[in-house]
N, C-alpha and C positions, 0 to 999 in steps of 0.2 A: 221454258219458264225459268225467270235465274231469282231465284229465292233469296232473302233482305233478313239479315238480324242486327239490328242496332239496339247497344245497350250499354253500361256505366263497366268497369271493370271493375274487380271484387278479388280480395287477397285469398288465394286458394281456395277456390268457389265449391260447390256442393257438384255433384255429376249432373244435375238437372242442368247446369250452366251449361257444360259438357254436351249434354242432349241437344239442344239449340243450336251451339256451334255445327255439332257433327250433321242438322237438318236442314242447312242452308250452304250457299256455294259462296258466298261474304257475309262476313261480319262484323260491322263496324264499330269499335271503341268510342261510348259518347261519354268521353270523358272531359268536355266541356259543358259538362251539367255542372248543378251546382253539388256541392260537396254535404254528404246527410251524415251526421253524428251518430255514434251509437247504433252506426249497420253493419254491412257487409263488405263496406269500402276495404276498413283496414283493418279486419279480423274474420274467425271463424270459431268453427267449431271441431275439437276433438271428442273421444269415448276415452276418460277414466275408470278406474273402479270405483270414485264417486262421483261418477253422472257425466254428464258434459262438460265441457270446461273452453274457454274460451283464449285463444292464442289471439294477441293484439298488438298491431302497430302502433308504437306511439307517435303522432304529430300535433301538426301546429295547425289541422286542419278544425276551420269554424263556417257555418255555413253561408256564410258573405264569401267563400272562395269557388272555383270551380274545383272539381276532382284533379286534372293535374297541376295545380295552383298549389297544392298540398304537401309541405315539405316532412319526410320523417325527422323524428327528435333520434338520435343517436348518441344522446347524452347519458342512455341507458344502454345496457347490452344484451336488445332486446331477440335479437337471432339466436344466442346461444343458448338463451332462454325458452326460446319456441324449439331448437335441435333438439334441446334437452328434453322436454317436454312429451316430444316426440317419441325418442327416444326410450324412455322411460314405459311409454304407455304400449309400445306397438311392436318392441324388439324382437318377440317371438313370434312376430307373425311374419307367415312364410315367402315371403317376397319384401319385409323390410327394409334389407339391405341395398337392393336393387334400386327402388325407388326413393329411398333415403340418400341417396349419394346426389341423385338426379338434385332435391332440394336443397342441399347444402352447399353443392354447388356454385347454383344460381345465389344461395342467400347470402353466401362468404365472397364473391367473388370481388365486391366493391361494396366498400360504404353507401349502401344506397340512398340518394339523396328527396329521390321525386318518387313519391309511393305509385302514381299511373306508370311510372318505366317500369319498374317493379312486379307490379301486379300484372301489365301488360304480358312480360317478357316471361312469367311462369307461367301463364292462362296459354302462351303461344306453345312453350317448351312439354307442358302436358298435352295439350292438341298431338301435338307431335309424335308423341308418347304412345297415345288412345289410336296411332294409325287413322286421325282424320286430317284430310286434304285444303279444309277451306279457307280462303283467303279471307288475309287479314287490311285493317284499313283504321284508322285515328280518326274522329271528330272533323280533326284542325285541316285534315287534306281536303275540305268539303266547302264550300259557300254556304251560309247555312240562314236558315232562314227566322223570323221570328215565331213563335207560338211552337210548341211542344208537337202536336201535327204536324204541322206546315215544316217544323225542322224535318223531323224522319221523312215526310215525304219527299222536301226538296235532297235531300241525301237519296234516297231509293232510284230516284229520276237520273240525279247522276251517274247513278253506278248501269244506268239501263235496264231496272230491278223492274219485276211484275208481280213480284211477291213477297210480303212479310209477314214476319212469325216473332211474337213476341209471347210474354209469361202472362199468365190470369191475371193480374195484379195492373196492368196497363187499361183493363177492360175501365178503369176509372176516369183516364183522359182521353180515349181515343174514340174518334170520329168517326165510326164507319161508315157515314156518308162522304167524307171528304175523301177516303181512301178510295171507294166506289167510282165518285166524282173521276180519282185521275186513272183512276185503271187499274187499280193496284189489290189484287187478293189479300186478303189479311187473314189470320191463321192464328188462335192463343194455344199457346202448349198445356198439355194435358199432363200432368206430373206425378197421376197416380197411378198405381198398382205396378211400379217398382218390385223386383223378388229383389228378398231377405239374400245375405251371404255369411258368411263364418265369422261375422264381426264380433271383438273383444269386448269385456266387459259389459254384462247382464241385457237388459231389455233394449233391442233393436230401434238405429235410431237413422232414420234416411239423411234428414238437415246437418251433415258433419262433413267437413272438408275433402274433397274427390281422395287426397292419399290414405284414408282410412278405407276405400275401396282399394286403392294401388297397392298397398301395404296387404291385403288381404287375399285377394284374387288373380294379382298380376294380370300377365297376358287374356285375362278371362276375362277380366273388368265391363269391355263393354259387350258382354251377356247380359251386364245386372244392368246396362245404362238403356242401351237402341235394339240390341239382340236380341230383347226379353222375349 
């Protein structure tokens, strides 16, 4: 059975993102969706000592564009901004260093221009990270079909897929007769009962970006993700 995750990519995604990836043998960037405001696309979440706090890419992105249609503004200086930020809130925690080098990295290394290269090339570089194997794959390498089903299916078929696994939240368009129809298992991820970790700053928050696990747990991290 060769297991199917197709989905939008997200600027330094939660572990749950992470869990999906690590539960299938491909997963395809459908970043020829259209582009949603005010999500996941081009920001996240950190732990302050006042509350959560949101680190955000600025672009030119409006929802008449697809996700890598999407250019960053760098008219601000907006990475030194999120380092700092970082910085600030996670320095004593014990694996900061380690995986703070990994981010700056990637975030200094070019003027980034197209927030899907971007958010692609960090979601891969953590994979990496986390010790999982699965292949990666873009929207655009696909023939792709019309209607929101019919797309993920016709991708599934190409790749030779018998199975997909997507988030609770899909349960709103998705067909399970048409995925029946072609043969195709479909599977929604279960996201709770997650264990708590040594996380800073007061009352325990799971929705905050996978380096506030990295920054905390290092090498242990996926205990709190697949290990649990």
């Amino acid at each position: 059975m060769k297991k199917i995750a197709i989905t939008q990519s997200n600027y330094i995604p939660w572990k749950g993102y992470f869990h999906i990836i690590q539960k299938v043998d491909h997963f395809v960037f459908l970043d020829t969706a259209q582009y949603t405001t005010r999500d996941w696309r081009n920001r996240n979440q950190i732990k302050t000592p006042e509350g959560l706090k949101w680190l955000t890419i600025p672009t030119n992105g409006t929802q008449s564009m697809k996700i890598n249609e999407v250019k960053i503004d760098n008219s601000v200086d907006w990475r030194k901004k999120h380092l700092k930020a970082l910085e600030k809130n996670y320095k004593k925690c014990r694996y900061f260093k380690q995986y703070f080098k990994l981010f700056q990295n990637i975030l200094m290394r070019k003027n980034w221009e197209n927030l899907s290269d971007l958010n692609q090339l960090l979601i891969k570089e953590i994979t990496g990270t986390l010790g999982i194997k699965t292949t990666f794959s873009d929207s655009r390498e696909f023939e792709l079909m019309e209607g929101k089903n019919e797309k993920i299916i016709s991708i599934i078929q190409q790749l030779n897929g018998d199975f997909y696994l997507t988030g609770p939240s899909a349960k709103s368009y998705i067909n399970p007769e048409l995925f029946q129809k072609n043969n195709i298992k479909l599977e929604y991820m279960d996201y709770s009962n997650y264990p708590v970790y040594s996380q800073p700053w007061g009352k325990f928050a799971h929705n905050v970006t996978i380096f506030d696990l990295l920054f905390c747990e290092g090498q242990d991290s996926p205990k709190f993700i697949w290990k649990k």
